[in-house]
C-alpha positions in Angstrom: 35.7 21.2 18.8 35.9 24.8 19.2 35.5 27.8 16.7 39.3 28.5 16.7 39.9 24.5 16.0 36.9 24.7 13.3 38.2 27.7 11.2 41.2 26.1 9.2 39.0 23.1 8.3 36.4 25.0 7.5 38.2 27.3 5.3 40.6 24.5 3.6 37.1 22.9 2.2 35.9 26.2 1.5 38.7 27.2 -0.4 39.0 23.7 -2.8 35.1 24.1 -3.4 35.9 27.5 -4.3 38.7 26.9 -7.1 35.9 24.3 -8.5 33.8 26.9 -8.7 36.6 29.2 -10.4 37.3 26.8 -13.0 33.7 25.9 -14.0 33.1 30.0 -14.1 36.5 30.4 -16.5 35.6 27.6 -18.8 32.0 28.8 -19.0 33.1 31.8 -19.9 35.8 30.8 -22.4 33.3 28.7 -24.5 30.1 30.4 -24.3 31.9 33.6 -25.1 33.2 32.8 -28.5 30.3 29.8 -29.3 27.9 32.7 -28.8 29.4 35.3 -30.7 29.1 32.4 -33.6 25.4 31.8 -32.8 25.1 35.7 -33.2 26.1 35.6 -36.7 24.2 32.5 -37.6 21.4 34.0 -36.1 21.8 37.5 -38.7 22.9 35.0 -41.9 20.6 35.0 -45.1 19.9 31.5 -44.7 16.2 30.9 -43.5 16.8 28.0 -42.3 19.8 28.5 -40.5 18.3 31.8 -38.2 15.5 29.6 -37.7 16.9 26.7 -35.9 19.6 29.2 -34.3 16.1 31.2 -32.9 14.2 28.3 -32.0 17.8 26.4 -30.1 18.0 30.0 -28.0 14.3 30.7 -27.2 14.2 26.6 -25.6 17.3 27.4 -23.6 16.5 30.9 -22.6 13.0 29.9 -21.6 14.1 26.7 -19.9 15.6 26.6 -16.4 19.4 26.0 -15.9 18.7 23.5 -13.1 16.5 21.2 -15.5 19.6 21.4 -18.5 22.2 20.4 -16.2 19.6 17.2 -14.8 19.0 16.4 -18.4 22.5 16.9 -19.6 24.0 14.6 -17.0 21.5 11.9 -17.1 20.0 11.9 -20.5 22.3 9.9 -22.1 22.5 7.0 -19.6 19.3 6.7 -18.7 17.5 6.5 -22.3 20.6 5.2 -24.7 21.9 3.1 -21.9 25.2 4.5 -22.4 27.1 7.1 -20.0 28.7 9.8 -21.9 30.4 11.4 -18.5 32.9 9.2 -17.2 32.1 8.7 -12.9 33.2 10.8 -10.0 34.2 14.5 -10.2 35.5 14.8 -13.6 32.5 13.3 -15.1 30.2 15.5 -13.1 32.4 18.1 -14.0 32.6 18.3 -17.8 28.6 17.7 -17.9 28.3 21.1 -16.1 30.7 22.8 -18.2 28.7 21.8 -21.4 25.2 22.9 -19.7 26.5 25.9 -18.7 28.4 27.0 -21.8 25.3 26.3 -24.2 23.2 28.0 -21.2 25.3 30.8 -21.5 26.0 30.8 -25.3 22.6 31.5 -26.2 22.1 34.8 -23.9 25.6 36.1 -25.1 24.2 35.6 -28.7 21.4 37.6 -27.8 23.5 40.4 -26.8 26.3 39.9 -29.2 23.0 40.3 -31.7 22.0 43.2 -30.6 25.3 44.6 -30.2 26.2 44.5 -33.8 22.7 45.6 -35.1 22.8 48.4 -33.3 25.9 49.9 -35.0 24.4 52.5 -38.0 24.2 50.7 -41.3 26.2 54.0 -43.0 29.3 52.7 -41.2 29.5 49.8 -43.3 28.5 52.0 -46.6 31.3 54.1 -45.4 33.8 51.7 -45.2 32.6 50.1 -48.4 33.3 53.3 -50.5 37.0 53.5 -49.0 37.2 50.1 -50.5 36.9 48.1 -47.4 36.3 44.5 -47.1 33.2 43.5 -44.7 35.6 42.2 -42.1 38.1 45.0 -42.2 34.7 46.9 -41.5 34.2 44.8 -38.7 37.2 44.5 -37.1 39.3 48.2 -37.6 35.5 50.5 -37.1 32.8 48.7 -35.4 34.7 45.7 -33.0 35.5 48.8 -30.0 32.1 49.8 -30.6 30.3 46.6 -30.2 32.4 46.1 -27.1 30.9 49.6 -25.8 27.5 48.5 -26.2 27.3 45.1 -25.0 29.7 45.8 -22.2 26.8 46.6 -19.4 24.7 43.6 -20.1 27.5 41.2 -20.8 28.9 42.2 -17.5 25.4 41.8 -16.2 25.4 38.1 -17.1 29.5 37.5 -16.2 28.4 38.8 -12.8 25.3 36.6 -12.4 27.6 33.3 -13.7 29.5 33.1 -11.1 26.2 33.1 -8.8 24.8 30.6 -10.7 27.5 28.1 -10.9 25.9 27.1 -7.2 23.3 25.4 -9.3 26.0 22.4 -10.6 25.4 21.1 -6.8 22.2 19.8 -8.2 24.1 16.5 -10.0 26.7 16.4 -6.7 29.9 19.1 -8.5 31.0 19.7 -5.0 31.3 23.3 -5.4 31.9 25.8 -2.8 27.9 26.1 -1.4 28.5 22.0 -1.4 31.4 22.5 0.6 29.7 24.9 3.1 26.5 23.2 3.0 28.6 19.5 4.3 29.4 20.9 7.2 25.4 21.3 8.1 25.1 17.5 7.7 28.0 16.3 9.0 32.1 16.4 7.6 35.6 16.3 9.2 34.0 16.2 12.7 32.0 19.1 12.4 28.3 19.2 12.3 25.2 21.2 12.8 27.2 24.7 11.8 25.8 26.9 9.8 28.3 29.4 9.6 30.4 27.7 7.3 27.2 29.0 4.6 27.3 32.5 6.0 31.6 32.2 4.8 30.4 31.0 1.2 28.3 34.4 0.6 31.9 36.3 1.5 33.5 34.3 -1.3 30.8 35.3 -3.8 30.7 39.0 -2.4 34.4 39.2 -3.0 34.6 38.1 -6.7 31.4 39.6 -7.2 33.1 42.9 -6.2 36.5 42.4 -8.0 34.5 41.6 -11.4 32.3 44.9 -10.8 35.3 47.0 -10.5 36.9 45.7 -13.6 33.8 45.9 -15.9 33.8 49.9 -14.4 37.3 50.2 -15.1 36.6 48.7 -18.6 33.6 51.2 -19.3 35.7 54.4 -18.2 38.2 53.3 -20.9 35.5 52.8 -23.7 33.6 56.0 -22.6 35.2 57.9 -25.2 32.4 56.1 -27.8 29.7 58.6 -26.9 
C-alpha cells in the first residue's frame, strides 16, 4: 500500500482518536476547574479539620504519579470489592479517566486558585467592608478580574500541559489519538510497521498547543490593565 493510499486511513483514525482526546481534555477541564476552585476555599476555611484533610487529599495527589491514579482508579474497585464500577468497553474506560484526571487536576488548580486569592491585599476586603459590602460582593465586583490576572500564567501553564497529558489514559486502553498513531506500528487497517503515523500525532498536539497559547496571550493583554 502506498503513502498516497495510507494517508486518508491514517488521518480518519487519527482524527477519531483526536476528538477522544478533545473530549477527555474539555470535561477535565470543566470539572477540575470549578471542583478546584471549591477545594481552594475549603483549603482557606476556619475549620481545622476541614484544611487538613483538603491538605493532606492534595499533597497525595500532587506527589503521586497520574499514570498510577488512572491504574488504581480503573481497577481498584473490581479487583478488591469484586465489583466493577466502569461499565466495559470505551465508555467505561472513558469515564474512569475523566474522574482521574479531574481530581488529578482539581488539586493543582486549588493550589493556584489558593494562591490566587491570598495574594490579593487584605485592605481590599477592609475597603469594601466599610462601604458596607458583603464578603461576596467583595469577591465578586473587586477582587474576581484580579484573581483571574494572577492565576492566569500558571493556570494556562497547567491547561497547556493537560492536553499533553491526556496521552497517559492509553495506559488502561482509552484509544486516544497516540493509541491511534501508535496501532499502526503494530499492525491496523492493513498498515503496519509505520511510524509516521506518531510523527502526525505530535502535529495535532503542536496545533492545539499553539491555538491555546495564543488565546491565554490574548487573554493576558486584556487583563494587563491590573498592574
Amino acid at each position: 500500500m502506498s503513502f498516497a493510499d495510507q494517508l486518508p486511513i491514517v488521518l480518519s483514525s487519527l482524527n477519531t482518536g483526536f476528538l477522544q482526546t478533545f473530549r477527555l481534555f474539555v470535561i477535565t477541564l470543566a470539572g477540575a476547574l470549578p471542583l478546584g476552585l471549591l477545594l481552594a476555599m475549603a483549603e482557606m476555611s476556619h475549620l481545622r479539620g476541614l484544611r487538613a484533610i483538603i491538605k493532606t487529599l492534595v499533597w497525595i495527589v500532587r506527589g503521586s504519579p497520574l499514570m498510577i491514579q488512572l491504574l488504581i482508579i480503573f481497577y481498584f474497585p473490581g479487583l478488591v470489592f469484586k465489583t466493577p464500577l466502569w461499565s466495559s468497553g470505551e465508555s467505561g474506560r472513558f469515564a474512569a479517566a475523566s474522574v482521574a484526571f479531574i481530581i488529578n487536576y482539581a488539586c493543582y488548580f486549588c493550589e493556584i486558585f489558593r494562591g490566587g486569592i491570598q495574594g490579593i491585599p487584605v485592605g481590599q476586603d477592609e475597603a469594601g467592608l466599610v462601604l458596607g459590602m458583603k464578603p461576596l460582593q467583595i469577591f465578586f465586583r473587586v477582587k474576581l478580574l484580579q484573581v483571574v490576572k494572577a492565576i492566569l500564567p500558571p493556570m494556562s501553564n497547567e491547561i497547556i500541559t493537560l492536553i499533553k497529558d491526556t496521552s497517559l489514559a492509553r495506559i488502561i486502553a482509552l484509544q486516544e489519538i497516540i493509541w491511534a498513531g501508535q496501532s499502526f506500528l503494530k499492525g491496523s487497517q492493513g498498515i503496519s510497521g509505520a511510524i509516521w503515523p506518531l510523527f502526525f500525532t505530535g502535529i495535532y498536539y503542536l496545533a492545539a498547543t499553539g491555538i491555546l497559547t495564543l488565546l491565554f496571550s490574548r487573554a493576558e493583554k486584556k487583563l494587563s490593565y491590573f498592574r
